[in-house]
N, C-alpha and C positions, 0 to 999 in steps of 0.2 A: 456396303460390304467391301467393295475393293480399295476405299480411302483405308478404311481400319483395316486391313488385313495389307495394306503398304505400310501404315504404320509399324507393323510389325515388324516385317520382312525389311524393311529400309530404315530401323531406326539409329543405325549408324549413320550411312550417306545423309539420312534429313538432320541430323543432329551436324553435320560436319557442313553440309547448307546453311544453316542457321549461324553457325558459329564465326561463316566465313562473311556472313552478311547479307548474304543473299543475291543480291548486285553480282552476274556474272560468275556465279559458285555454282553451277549446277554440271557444266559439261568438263570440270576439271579433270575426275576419272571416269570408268565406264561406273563405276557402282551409284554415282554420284545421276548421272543421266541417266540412269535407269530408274531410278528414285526418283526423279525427277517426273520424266515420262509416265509411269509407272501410278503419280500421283497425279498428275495432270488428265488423262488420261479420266482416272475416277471423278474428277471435277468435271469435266467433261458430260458423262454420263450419266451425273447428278444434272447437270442443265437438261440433256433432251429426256432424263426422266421425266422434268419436271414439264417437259412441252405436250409429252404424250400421256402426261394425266390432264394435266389442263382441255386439250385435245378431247378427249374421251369425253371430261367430263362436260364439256360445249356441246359436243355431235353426238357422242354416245355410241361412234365409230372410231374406226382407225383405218388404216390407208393400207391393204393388206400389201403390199409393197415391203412397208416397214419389218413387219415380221418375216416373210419371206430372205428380205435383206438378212436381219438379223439372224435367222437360220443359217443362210448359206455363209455367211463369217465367222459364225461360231463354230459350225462343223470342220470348215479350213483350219480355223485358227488351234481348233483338238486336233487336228491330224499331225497337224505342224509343231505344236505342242501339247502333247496328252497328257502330261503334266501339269496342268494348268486350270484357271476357272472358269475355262472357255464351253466345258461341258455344263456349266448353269445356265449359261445364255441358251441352249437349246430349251430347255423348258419354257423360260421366258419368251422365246419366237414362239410356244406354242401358244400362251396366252394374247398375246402378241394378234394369232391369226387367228384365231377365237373372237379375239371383239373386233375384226374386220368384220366379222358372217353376220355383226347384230344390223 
């Protein structure tokens, strides 16, 4: 959800990335780094999605750590900006701490 909803919101700056070649095109303006980041970012989150299924589906646990973690960043991260899709990741801490308790 946050790569396609960058694509969105950033389809100028990643078009003018692309355009410029990629090579060193990202920190040119701030809208450019933002898109950047923005999309990196979702890449990011698609890898340790991919660890904390793998993860579950091995032990059939998770490390309530994780969730907790991921609670308390997402709450900061809405307070900081409430504007934002910081208030999905709250639900997902809660699943999160749900299949710590199995």
């Amino acid at each position: 959800l946050h790569c396609v909803v960058g694509l969105f919101f950033y389809a100028k700056p990643l078009g003018e990335i692309a355009r410029a070649g990629f090579f060193n095109a990202a920190d040119k303006t701030p809208a450019r780094d933002g898109a950047f980041w923005f999309m990196f970012t979702g890449a990011m989150l698609l890898l340790l999605g991919e660890v904390v299924r793998w993860t579950h589906k091995r032990t059939g646990t998770l490390p309530a750590s994780l969730g907790w973690g991921f609670l308390a960043l997402s709450v900061v991260g809405a307070l900081m900006m409430p504007v934002s899709g910081f208030w999905l990741v709250i639900p997902v801490s809660g699943l999160l701490l749900r299949a710590a308790r199995r």
